[in-house]
C-alpha positions in Angstrom: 0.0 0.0 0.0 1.3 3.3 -0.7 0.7 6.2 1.9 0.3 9.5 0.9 3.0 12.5 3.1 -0.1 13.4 4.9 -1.1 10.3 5.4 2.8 9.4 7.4 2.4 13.0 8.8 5.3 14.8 6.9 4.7 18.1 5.5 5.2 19.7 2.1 8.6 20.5 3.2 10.0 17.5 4.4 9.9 17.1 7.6 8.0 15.1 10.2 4.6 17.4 11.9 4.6 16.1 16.0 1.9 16.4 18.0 3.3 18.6 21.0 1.1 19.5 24.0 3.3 21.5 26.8 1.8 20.8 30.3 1.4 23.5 32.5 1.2 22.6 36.8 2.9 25.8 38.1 1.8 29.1 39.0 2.9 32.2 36.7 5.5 33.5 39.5 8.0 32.3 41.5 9.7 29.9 39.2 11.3 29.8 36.1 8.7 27.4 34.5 5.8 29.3 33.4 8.3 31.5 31.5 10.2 29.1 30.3 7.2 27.0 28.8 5.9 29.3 27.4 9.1 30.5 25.1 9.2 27.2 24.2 5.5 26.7 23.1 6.5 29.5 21.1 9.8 28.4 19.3 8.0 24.7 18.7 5.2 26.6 17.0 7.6 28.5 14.6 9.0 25.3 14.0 5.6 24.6 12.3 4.7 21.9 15.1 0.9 21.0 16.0 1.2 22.5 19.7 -1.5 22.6 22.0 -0.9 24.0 26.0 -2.7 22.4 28.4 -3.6 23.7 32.0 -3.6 21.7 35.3 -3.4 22.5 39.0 -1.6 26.1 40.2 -0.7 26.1 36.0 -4.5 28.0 35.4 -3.3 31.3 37.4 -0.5 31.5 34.2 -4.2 32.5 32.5 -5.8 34.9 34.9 -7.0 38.8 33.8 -5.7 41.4 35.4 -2.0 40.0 37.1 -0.4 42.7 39.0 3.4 41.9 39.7 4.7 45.1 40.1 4.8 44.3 44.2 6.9 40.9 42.9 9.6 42.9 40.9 9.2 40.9 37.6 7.6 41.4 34.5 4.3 40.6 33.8 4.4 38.0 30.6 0.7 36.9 30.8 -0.4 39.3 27.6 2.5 36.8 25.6 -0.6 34.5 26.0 -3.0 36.9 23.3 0.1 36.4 20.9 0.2 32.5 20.6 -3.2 32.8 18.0 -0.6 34.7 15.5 1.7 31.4 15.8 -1.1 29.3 14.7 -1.2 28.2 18.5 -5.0 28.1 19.4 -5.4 24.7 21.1 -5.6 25.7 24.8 -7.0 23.5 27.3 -8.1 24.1 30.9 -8.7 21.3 33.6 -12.7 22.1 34.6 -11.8 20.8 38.1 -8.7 22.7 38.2 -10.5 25.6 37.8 -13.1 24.7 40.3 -11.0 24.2 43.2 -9.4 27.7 43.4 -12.9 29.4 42.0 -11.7 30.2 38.7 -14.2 30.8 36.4 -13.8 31.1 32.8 -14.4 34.6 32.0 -11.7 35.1 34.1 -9.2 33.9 31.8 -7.1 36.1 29.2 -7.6 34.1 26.1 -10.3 31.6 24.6 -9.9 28.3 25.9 -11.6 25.0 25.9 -12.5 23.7 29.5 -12.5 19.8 29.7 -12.7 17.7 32.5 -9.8 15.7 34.0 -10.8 12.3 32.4 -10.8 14.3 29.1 -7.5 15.6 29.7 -6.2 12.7 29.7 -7.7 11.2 26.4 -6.2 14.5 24.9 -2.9 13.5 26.2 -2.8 9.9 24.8 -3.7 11.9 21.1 0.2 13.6 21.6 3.2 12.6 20.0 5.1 14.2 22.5 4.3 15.8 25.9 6.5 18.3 27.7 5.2 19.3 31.7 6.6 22.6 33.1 
């Protein structure tokens, strides 16, 4: 049987298209990781990656309107988030019960996302090629 490139998952130019979803736990401040995920969400989406960002735990405060971390002494990064639609990167998950347990509600957030529940989560997960927790 023959398989067409899309078929094997390789693009017009060559190369291989992953399925990358970058896991988010941590809370925006504090810790290099928020930061650091999310410049590398970026450079794996100019890569021409399929990336999606998923949000569990502390991870859904990276999301929240209205950050003030002038009190903190760093910058504020969370408006990076409203740039990730001009890298093609518009597959943003939230964990429902996440959300729930530190009365989050969705309007709340900075960006469109979809809200699934934890069970869901997971089935999104086992779709990845590769998966990459900060």
């Amino acid at each position: 049987m023959t398989e067409t490139r899309d078929e094997i998952g390789l693009e017009a130019g060559g190369g291989v298209r992953k399925k990358f979803m970058f896991v988010n736990r941590k809370a925006p401040y504090g810790t290099i990781y928020a930061l650091e995920g999310l410049e590398v969400v970026l450079i794996s989406a100019a890569f021409d990656q399929d990336v999606s960002l998923a949000f569990l735990d502390d991870g859904v405060y990276q999301l929240v309107k209205g950050q003030q971390t002038k009190g903190l002494e760093v910058k504020n990064f969370s408006p990076t988030y409203r740039a990730l639609e001009g890298y093609d990167v518009e597959k943003l998950y939230v964990e429902r019960e996440a959300l729930e347990a530190r009365g989050i509600r969705e309007d709340q957030l900075l960006v469109p996302v979809q809200v699934v529940s934890a069970r869901e989560m997971g089935q999104l997960m086992e779709q990845q090629d590769v998966i990459i927790g900060f």
